[in-house]
Each structure stands twice: as structure tokens, then as C-alpha cells.
C-alpha atoms as one frame of an Amber mdcrd trajectory, in Angstrom:
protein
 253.727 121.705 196.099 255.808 124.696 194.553 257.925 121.988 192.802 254.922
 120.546 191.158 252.983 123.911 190.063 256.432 124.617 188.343 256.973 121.268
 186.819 253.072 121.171 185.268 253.124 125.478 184.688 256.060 124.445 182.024
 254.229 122.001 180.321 251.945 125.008 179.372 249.092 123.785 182.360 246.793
 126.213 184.191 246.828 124.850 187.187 249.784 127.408 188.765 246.956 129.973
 187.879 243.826 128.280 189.165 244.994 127.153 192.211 244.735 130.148 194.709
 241.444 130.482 194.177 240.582 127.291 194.943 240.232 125.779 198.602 242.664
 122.834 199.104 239.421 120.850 199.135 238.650 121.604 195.628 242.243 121.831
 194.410 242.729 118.405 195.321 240.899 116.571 192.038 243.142 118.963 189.885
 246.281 117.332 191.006 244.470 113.734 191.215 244.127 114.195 187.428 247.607
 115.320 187.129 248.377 112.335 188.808 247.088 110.284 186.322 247.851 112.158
 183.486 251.968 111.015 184.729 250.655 107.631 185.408 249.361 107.445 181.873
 252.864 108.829 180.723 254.290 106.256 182.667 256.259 109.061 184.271 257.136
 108.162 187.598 259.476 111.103 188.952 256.174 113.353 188.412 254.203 110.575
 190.019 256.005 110.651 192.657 255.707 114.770 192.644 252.248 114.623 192.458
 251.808 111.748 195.799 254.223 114.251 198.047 251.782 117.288 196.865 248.723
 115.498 197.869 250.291 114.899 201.173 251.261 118.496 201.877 248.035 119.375
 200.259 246.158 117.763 202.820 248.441 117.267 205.672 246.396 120.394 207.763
 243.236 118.828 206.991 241.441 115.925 209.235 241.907 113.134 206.707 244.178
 111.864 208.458 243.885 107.621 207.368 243.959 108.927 203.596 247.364 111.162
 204.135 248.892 108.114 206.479 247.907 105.949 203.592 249.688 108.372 201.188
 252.876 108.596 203.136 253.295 104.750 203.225 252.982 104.442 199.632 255.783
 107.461 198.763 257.821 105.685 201.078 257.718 102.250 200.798 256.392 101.765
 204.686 254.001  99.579 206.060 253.767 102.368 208.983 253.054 105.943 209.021
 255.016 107.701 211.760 253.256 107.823 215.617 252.563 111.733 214.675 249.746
 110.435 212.313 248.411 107.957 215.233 248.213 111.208 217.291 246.723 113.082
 214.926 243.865 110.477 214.120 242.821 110.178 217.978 242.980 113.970 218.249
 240.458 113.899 215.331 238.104 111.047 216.557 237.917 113.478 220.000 236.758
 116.058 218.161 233.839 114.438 216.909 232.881 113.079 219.678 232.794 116.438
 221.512 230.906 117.796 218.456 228.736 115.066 217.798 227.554 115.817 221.937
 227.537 119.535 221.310 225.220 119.226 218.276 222.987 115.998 218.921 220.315
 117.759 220.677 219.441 120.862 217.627 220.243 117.998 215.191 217.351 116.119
 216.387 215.210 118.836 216.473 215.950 119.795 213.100 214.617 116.642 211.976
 211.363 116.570 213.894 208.374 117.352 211.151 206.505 119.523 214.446 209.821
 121.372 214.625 210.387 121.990 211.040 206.962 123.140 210.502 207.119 125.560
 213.400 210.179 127.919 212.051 209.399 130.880 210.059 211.134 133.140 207.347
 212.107 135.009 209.909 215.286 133.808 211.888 214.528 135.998 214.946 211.818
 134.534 215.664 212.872 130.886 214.810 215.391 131.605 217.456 212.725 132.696
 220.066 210.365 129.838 219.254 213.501 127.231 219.379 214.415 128.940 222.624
 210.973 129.153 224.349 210.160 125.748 223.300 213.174 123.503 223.335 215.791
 125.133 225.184 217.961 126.025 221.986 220.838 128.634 222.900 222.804 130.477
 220.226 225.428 128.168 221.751 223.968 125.273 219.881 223.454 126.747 217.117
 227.293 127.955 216.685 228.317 124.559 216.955 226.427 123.658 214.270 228.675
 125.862 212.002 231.813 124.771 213.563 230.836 121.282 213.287 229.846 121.439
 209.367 233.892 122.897 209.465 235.224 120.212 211.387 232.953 117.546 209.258
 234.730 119.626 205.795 237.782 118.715 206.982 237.462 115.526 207.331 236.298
 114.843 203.829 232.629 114.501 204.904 231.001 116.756 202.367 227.480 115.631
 202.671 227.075 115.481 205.978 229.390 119.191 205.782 226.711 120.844 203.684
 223.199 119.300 205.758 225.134 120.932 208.707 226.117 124.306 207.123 222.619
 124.779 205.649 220.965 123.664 209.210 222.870 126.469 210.511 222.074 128.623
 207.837 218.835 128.565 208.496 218.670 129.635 211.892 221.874 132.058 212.299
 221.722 135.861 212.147 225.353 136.047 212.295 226.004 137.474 208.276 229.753
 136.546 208.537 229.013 133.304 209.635 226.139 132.678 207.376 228.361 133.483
 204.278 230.940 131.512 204.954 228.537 128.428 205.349 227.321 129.853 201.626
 230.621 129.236 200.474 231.176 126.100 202.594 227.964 124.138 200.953 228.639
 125.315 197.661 232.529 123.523 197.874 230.666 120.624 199.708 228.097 120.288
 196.675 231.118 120.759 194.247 232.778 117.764 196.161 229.520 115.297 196.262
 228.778 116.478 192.506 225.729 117.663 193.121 225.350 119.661 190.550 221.421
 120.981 190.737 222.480 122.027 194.678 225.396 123.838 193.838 224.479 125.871
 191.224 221.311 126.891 193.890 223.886 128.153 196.251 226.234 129.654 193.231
 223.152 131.631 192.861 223.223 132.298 196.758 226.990 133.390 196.565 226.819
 135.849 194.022 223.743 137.269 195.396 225.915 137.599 198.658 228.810 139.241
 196.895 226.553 141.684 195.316 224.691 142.639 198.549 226.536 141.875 201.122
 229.903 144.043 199.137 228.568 146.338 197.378 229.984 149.046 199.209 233.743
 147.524 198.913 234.440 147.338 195.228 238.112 145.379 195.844 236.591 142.574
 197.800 233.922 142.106 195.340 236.402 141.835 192.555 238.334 139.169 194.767
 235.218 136.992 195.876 233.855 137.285 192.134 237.092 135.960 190.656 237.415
 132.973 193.408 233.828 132.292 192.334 234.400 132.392 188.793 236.790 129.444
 189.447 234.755 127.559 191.438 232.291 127.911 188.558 233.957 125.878 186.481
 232.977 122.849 188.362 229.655 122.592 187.382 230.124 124.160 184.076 232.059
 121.336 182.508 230.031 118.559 184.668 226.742 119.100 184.181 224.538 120.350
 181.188 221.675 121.932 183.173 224.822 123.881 185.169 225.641 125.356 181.427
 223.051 128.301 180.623 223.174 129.531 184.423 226.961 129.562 184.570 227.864
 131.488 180.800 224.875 133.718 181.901 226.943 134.785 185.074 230.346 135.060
 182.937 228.826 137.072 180.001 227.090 139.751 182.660 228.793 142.940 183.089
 230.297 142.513 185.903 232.360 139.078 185.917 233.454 139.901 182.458 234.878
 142.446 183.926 236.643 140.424 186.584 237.575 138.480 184.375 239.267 140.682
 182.169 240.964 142.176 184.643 241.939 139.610 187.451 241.777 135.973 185.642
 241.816 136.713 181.663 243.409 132.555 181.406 239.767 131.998 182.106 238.711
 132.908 178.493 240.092 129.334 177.869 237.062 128.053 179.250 234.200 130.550
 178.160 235.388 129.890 174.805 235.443 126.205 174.988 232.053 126.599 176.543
 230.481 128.348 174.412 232.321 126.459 171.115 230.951 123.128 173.010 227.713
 124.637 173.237 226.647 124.560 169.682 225.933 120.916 169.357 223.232 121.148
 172.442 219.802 122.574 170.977 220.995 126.241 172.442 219.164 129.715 171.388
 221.101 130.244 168.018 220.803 133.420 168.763 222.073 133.812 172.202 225.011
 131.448 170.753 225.913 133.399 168.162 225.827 136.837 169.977 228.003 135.172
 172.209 230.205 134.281 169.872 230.744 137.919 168.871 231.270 138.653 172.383
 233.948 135.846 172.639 235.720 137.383 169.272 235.599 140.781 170.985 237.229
 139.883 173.867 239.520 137.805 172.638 240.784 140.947 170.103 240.835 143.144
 173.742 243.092 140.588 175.490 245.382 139.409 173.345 248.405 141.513 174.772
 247.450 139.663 178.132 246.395 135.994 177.844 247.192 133.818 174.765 246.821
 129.818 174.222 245.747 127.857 171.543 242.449 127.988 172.189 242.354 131.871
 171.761 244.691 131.677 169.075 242.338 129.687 166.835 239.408 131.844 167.427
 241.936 135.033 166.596 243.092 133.240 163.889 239.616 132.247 162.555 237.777
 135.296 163.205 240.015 138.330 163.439 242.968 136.943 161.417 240.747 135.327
 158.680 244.098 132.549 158.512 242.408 129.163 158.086 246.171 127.570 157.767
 246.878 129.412 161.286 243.326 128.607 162.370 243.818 124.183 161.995 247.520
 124.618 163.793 245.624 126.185 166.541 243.126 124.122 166.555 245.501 120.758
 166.336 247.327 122.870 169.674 244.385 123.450 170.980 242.884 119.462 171.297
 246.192 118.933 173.210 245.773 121.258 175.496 242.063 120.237 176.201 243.111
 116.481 176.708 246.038 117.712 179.402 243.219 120.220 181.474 241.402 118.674
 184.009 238.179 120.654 183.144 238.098 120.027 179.629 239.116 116.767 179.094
 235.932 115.320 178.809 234.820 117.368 176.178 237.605 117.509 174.244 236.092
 115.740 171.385 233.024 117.794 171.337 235.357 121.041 171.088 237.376 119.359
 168.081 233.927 118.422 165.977 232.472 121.859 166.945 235.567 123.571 166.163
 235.890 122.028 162.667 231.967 123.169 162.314 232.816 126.541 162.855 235.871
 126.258 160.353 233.662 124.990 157.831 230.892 126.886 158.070 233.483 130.324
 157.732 235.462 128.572 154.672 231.698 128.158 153.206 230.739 131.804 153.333
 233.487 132.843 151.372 233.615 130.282 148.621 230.661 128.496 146.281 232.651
 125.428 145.303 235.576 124.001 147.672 237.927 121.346 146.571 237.483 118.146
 149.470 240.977 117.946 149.686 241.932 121.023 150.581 238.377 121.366 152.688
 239.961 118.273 154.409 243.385 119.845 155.063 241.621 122.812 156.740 239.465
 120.847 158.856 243.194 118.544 159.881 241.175 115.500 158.309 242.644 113.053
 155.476 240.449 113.033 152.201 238.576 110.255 152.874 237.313 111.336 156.740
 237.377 114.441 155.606 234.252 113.910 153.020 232.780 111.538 155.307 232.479
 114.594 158.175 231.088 116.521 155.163 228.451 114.143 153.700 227.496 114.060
 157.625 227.776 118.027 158.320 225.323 118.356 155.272 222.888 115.785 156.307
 223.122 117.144 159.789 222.696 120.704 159.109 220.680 121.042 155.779 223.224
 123.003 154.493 222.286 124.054 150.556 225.044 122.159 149.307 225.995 119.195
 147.372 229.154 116.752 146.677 230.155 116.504 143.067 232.270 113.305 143.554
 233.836 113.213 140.108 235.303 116.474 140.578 235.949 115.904 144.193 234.376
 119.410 145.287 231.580 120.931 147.730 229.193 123.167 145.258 227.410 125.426
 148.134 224.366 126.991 146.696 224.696 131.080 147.784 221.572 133.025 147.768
 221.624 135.836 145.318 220.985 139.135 147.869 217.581 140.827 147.850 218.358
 144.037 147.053 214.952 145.416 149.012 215.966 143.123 151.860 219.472 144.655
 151.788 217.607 148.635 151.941 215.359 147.473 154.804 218.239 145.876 156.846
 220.601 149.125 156.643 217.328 151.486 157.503 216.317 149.073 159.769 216.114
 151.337 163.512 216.777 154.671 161.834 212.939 156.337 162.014 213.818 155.396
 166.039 217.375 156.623 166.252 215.982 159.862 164.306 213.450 160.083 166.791
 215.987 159.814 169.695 217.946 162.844 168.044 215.374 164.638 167.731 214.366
 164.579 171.325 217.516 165.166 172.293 218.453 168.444 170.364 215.080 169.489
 171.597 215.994 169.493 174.859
């Protein structure tokens, strides 16, 4: 595993980074899509790499046929080694004895009169489960250790129905948050994205109530959460809003700043992404300012291409700098396992954003060179123009013989100017004057 981080960490990957805060579970499909990244390249040393990191990945886990499978295939066996065999009927003994342990609350659980008996309050479920049915606190344990056990063995469906069925009824607050965390990975693992951004919701609640007195392990949890974010962030659109709303508040830009700053990769590809989805213009461009900003403050710490074009675009003002960057940065979203599939969108949104900067400075732009900036050849460059107008209404229009973009600027209202720069100032007086009152 080592071997591998430092094979893909020098091809400029974040995985060496991301990967201990991620369970094995969910660092698995990282190095799947390594895996076929070196496929792709036809590279089979890293191939080969990547197979023997799966296996160690996963070797403490209870998938055992899938790691016995694994091992045949990096060695050329028909056989895995009797260790595996041992392994496997260890496993199917375990759920057996959990299966027993559990059968009896399971069925319970999924008896309407049951259901509609338990309460908000788990005390009382636990009386009324007790009184009625003979429930012990036994049974209700096992639940939790056999949503683990089920976790293990790749089961992540019938994982998370367990760890919310215990959820339900525990009062043991350890317990019951690490069942939070266990159903969010499970819903991760199942892509289901609606569930786990419910119990993303439930995490960070925990973290915020459950730490709030112990400021270092609410930096820690908040970063490992931050990671797992990214899951449903680049997987599902309705995941989107409630996911940048988390990373923009006050306190995980602050973890991220400070613990994880390579994660500015993927607010800014986020938000970048974004503008092509009917988003608050608004919100999207205040968050663009907040991107800018903390791009500026981090510089010294994290740099890729990806920050570099937005430094280059927006701080630098270098629209030669800003198309290198962004030519960098589409490699680096094809090689990342959570922007891959939206690499495209990031490329057309990225040439929007140079455009619509090269447009505010000048009133009539030579295609050509319009073209160059954008990384485009003439003739797809005035294509993706002719379509950015038409798209956007911009006030602009294509003077073909001269081969130039004539944008149509606004002459500034000089009353509109007044009103804007004395706009707040009767309220900030006000403020003042309360204040030197006091």
C-alpha cells in the first residue's frame, strides 16, 4: 500500500492525502479507479501495484471470496492458500451466531404493532420492548455489533437497516455515533445519495453537540467528514447545495484551512461546476469571492492547477497563465477519482468564466486571440462564442469580416454610481453614532 500511495503521490494524485481519512471501506473505489486509470495506460507494473493494495487493503476485512479471488489473479493460481479457507468458515460462523443473536429484535422490528408502539423516547421504547417482548439490552447490542460484522463483509445495505435499527433504540451515545458514522459509509457504499446526506446532516449535528467541549476532536471528526463529503458532492446534484453550504460555514472552512487546505481542489471545482445548474447567481457569485479569497490566503500552503488558474484569473489578472492552468488543470480532473466525471463541465465553465473576465475589460476582442485564451482553435473557438452569446444573452455581436466580438458596454449612470457608494452610510452613521454615545 505505501508503495502505491508513493507511486500515484508522484504523479501529482491526492490520494496519499485523502486516504487517512477515509475508512478502508470507502478508500477502496479510489484505488479501483486507479486501477483502471493503469489499465487504460496499459501499465501493468502499476496494475499489478494496485491488485496487491486491494488485497492488503482488505485482507482484515470479512470479504474473504473477493480477496481469495484477488490473490489468485496476482498470482497466477487457481487456489488461494488453506488460510483463506479458514478464514471464510470462521466468517460464515459468525453469522450464523449473529444471525441467532439478532433474529428475535429483527422480527420485532418489522412487526407494524411493534413499530407503532415505540416512542421518541428511547427509555421508554426500551421498557415497552422489555415488558412486552422480552427485549434485553443484550439484544439490542448485538444489533450494533452485527451491522459491524455485516460492514465487513461488504453488506452495506443490510449494514445500515441494522445500524439505524439499533439507533433507534440504544441510549448508549458512543455507540449510537459510531452507527451515525457507520450508515453514513454504508449509504456512501450503496450510493444512496438522498440517505446519506440525511445522516451527513446527523454527523455534523453530532460533532457539534456531542464535542463541543473538545475543540481538537472536533477539528479531527470535521476534517474526516469533510472527506467523506465528497462522495455525494460529485455524485449527486441534490447532494450539491447541502454539501458547499457545510464547506462555506465558518467552521469547516476553518478546518479546512487549517487541517486539509488540498481540499480547495474540490470546493473550487464545485462551485466552478456549479454555474451551468440554474444556482442563486447570487449565492454563486459570493461564493466565488469567497473561493478567490481563500485561494489568495493559502497559496503559501496548497497549490495545483486548479488554484493556480483561479489565482491566475482573478488575483493575477494573467489570462496567458490563466489557459496553461486551466489546460493543467483538465488533466488533473480526468486522473482524480472525484472529478472525473465532471471534467468536461469544469473545462466549458472554466472557459465561461475566462470569457466573461476578458469581456469586462475590452469592447471589441479579436476571435483569434479570444480563441487562444479560451485553448480553442479559431474555428471552435467562434463556434463556443456564437453559442456562449445565444446561451447567455450577452450584448454582443460577431463582426465576421473583421473576425472580432463587438461587446456593447453600458455607459455608467452617474446617479446610479452616487447611490451605490452612499448606499448603507445613513445606517453605518447611525451605528457610530450610537456607539460614541455610549
Amino acid at each position: 500500500m505505501e508503495e502505491l500511495l508513493k507511486t500515484i503521490k508522484a504523479d501529482g494524485s491526492l490520494m496519499p492525502l485523502v486516504a487517512p481519512h477515509l475508512s478502508r471501506h470507502l478508500l477502496f473505489p479510489l484505488i479501483q479507479f486507479e486501477g483502471d486509470q493503469a489499465e487504460e495506460k496499459e501499465d501493468d507494473a502499476l496494475a499489478k501495484q494496485v491488485l496487491a493494495a486491494k488485497i492488503k487493503l482488505l485482507e482484515d476485512t470479512n470479504m474473504t471470496d473477493y480477496v481469495a479471488s484477488m490473490y489468485c489473479e496476482l498470482h497466477g493460481v487457481s487456489d488461494p492458500p488453506a488460510e483463506y479457507n479458514r478464514k471464510r468458515q470462521e466468517v460464515l460462523a459468525q453469522l450464523e451466531k449473529y444471525e441467532q443473536a439478532t433474529a428475535k429484535i429483527a422480527d420485532l422490528l418489522t412487526q407494524d404493532e411493534v413499530v407503532n408502539g415505540l416512542r421518541s423516547d428511547k427509555v421508554a421504547n426500551l421498557e415497552f420492548l422489555k415488558n412486552q417482548h422480552g427485549v434485553t439490552m443484550e439484544m439490542v447490542d448485538a444489533l450494533y455489533d452485527f451491522g459491524q460484522f455485516q460492514f465487513r463483509c461488504g453488506q452495506y445495505g443490510p449494514a445500515a437497516d441494522m445500524l439505524y435499527q439499533f439507533r433507534v433504540l440504544s441510549t448508549d451515545n458512543d455507540k449510537v455515533a459510531a452507527s451515525t458514522w457507520g450508515k453514513l459509509a454504508s449509504e456512501i457504499l450503496s450510493t444512496n445519495w438522498d440517505s446519506a446526506i440525511d445522516e451527513l446532516k446527523n454527523v455534523r449535528e453530532g460533532i457539534d453537540t456531542r464535542l463541543f467541549n473538545n475543540p481538537r476532536a472536533q477539528l479531527d471528526h470535521r476534517t474526516m467528514l469533510i472527506h467523506w463529503s465528497l462522495f455525494p458532492l460529485f455524485n449527486s446534484e441534490t447532494a450539491r447545495e447541502p454539501v458547499l453550504d457545510m464547506f462555506f460555514s465558518a467552521a469547516y472552512i476553518n478546518t479546512i484551512q487549517t487541517s486539509c487546505p488540498w481540499v480547495l481542489r474540490y470546493l473550487i471545482a464545485a462551485v466552478i461546476t456549479g454555474r451551468n445548474r440554474g444556482r442563486n447567481s447570487s449565492l454563486q457569485q459570493k461564493q466565488m469571492k469567497d473561493v478567490v479569497r481563500y485561494v489568495r490566503q493559502e497559496a503559501y500552503e496548497y497549490s495545483d492547477p486548479i488554484t493556480q488558474f483561479i489565482s491566475a484569473l482573478y488575483i493575477a489578472h494573467d489570462f496567458e497563465a490563466a489557459r496553461e492552468a486551466l489546460r493543467k488543470a483538465e488533466e488533473v480532473c480526468r486522473g482524480d477519482f472525484f472529478l472525473a466525471g465532471s471534467a468536461d463541465a469544469f473545462v466549458d465553465s472554466a472557459r465561461h468564466l475566462i470569457c466573461e473576465s476578458y469581456c469586462k475589460i475590452f469592447s471589441r476582442m479579436n476571435i483569434r486571440d479570444l480563441s487562444e485564451k479560451l485553448g480553442l482553435n479559431p474555428d471552435d473557438g467562434e463556434k463556443w462564442i456564437v453559442n456562449l452569446i445565444r446561451e447567455t444573452r450577452l450584448d454582443a455581436k460577431i463582426d465576421s469580416q473583421d473576425g472580432t466580438v463587438v461587446m456593447n458596454h453600458p455607459p455608467n449612470n452617474v446617479y446610479q454610481q452616487v447611490i451605490e457608494k452612499t448606499k448603507g452610510g445613513f445606517f453605518r452613521t447611525q451605528v457610530l453614532n450610537a456607539a460614541v454615545s455610549k
